[in-house]
Structures are given as C-alpha cells and as structure tokens.
N, C-alpha and C positions, 0 to 999 in steps of 0.2 A: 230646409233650414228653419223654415219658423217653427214645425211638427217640433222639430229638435228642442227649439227654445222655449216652445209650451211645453214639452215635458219637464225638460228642466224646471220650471217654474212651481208646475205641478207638484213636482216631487221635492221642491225646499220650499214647499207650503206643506206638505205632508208629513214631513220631517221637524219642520218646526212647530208642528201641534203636537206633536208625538213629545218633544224634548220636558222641561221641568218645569211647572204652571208660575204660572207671573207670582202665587202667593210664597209659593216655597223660594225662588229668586231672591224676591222682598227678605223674606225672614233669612235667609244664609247673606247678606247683606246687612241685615243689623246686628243676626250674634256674631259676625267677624270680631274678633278681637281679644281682651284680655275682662275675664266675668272671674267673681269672687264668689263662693256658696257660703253667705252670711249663714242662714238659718236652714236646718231641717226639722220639721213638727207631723205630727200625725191628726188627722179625723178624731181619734180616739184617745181616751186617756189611758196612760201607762205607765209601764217601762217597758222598753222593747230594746232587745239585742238583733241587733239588724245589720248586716257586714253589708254594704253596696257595693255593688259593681266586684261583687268577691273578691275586697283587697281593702276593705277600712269600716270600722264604726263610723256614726253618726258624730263622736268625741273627735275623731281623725278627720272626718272630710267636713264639718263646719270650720270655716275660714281658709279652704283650699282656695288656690286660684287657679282657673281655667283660662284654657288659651282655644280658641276655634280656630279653624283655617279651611273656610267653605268650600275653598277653588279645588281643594283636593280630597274634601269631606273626612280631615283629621283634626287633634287636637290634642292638648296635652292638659293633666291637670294636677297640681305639685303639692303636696302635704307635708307641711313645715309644724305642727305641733310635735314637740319633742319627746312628748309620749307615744308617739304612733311611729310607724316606720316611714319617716320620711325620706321624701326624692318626688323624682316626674315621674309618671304614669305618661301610657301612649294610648289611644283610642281612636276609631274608624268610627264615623259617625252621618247618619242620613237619617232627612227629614221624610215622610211619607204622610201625603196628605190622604184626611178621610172623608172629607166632604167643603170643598172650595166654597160654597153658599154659608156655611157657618163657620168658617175659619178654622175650623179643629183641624187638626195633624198629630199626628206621632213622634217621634224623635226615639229612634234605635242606635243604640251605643254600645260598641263594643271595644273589651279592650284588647290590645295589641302590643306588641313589642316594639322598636325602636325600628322595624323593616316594615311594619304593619301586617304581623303575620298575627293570626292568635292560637295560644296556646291549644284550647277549650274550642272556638267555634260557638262559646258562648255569648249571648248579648243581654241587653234588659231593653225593654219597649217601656216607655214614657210616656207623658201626653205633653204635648211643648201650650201650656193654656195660656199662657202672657208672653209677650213679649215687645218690648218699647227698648227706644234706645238708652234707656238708665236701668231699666229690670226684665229679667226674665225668671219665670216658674217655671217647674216639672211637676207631674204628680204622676205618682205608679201604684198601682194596684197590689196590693201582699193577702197570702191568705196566712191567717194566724188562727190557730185553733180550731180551725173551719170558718172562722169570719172572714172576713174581707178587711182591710183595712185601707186606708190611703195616705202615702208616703208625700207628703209638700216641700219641694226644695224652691230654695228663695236664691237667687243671686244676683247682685247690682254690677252694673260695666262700671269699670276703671279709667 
C-alpha cells in the first residue's frame, strides 16, 4: 500500500512539472479580460499596407477591442470602424515561453471560426514584450523588401 501511494505521489510530481510554468499561468491571468488595440506603429519610417491576421488594415484594427478567455485559450476581437468590415472575429490563442530567466515568450494567434475551427491552419507568432495589468504590447517581425521590419501593437485593459 505505501509502494502505491509513493507512486502516486511520484507521478503528480511528474505531472505537475511537466503542466504550464508558473510565468505563462501569471500572464494568462492578467490578459484575461476585455483589451482595446489603441496604437499600431512600426521600427521604420513609412507607409506600409499591412492586412494582420489576414482580415484588417492597421485603419481597421486601431481601436478594436479584444476579449481573452485563457481557461480555454480563445478570444474574440470586434472591429467597429465603419470603414472596415465590421463584426467579431474568433481566434485560438497560446502563450509559449522561450526562456523563463528573461521573461520573453511568444503568443501564437490564430484565427478561427465561431466552433474554433480555422479555415487556413494559418497563424502569426508574436512576441508578448509588456504586459501589466493596464498595458500589454506585441511586436512581430515582417520582411518588406528584403528588410526586416517590426510591427508594435499597444493595447490598454478596459
């Protein structure tokens, strides 16, 4: 009987080092909620035609609001400028940490339909660089003309 109960023990020690590190926990804990994307700007100076997430300009998704929902790693995010095609969008979304000693992580987002199916099987990888409980940044990487650029999305919680 005790063999039994150190295994037991054993194996929901095993189990719970294996699950999702204390820092990604933390941060799907503070983006719960409802975030607004004030600003998108770039590294570089320009003009740049840039659709995200294959379904909006930078015109259309400044002052979207986003909605997270960590428990099940969805979320939705609504574009109401009357120039754009507005409604909700649906999207699948996971953090992936890349080194727990310097806090950096990823944040892959993909969009989905209302069953959480996606059309495409496409996504975009991010880097999640801020995030507090009043702000959170993105930045993603674009190659434009052979440069490299960097996309900075600003969003404040609601």
């Amino acid at each position: 009987m005790k063999k039994i109960i150190f295994l037991t023990l054993i194996m929901a020690t095993v189990l719970a080092s294996c699950g999702t590190s204390k820092t990604i926990r933390t941060s799907k804990k503070v983006m719960k909620g409802q975030w607004t994307l004030n600003e998108i700007s770039y590294n570089e100076y320009g003009t740049f035609r840039i659709t995200f997430f294959g379904d909006a300009t930078k015109d259309c998704m400044e002052g979207s609001d986003w909605q997270f929902i960590p428990n099940n790693n969805t979320g939705t995010y609504t574009i109401e400028n009357i120039n754009c095609m507005t409604g909700v969008r649906n999207f699948n979304f996971t953090i992936q940490e890349i080194d727990e000693t310097t806090g950096l992580y990823d944040f892959l987002l993909k969009p989905v339909d209302k069953k959480g199916k996606s059309a495409s099987n496409k996504g975009s990888r991010l880097k999640l660089v801020q995030l507090s409980d009043t702000n959170m940044v993105w930045e993603q990487a674009a190659s434009l003309d052979g440069k490299t650029i960097t996309i900075i999305m600003n969003f404040s919680k609601n």
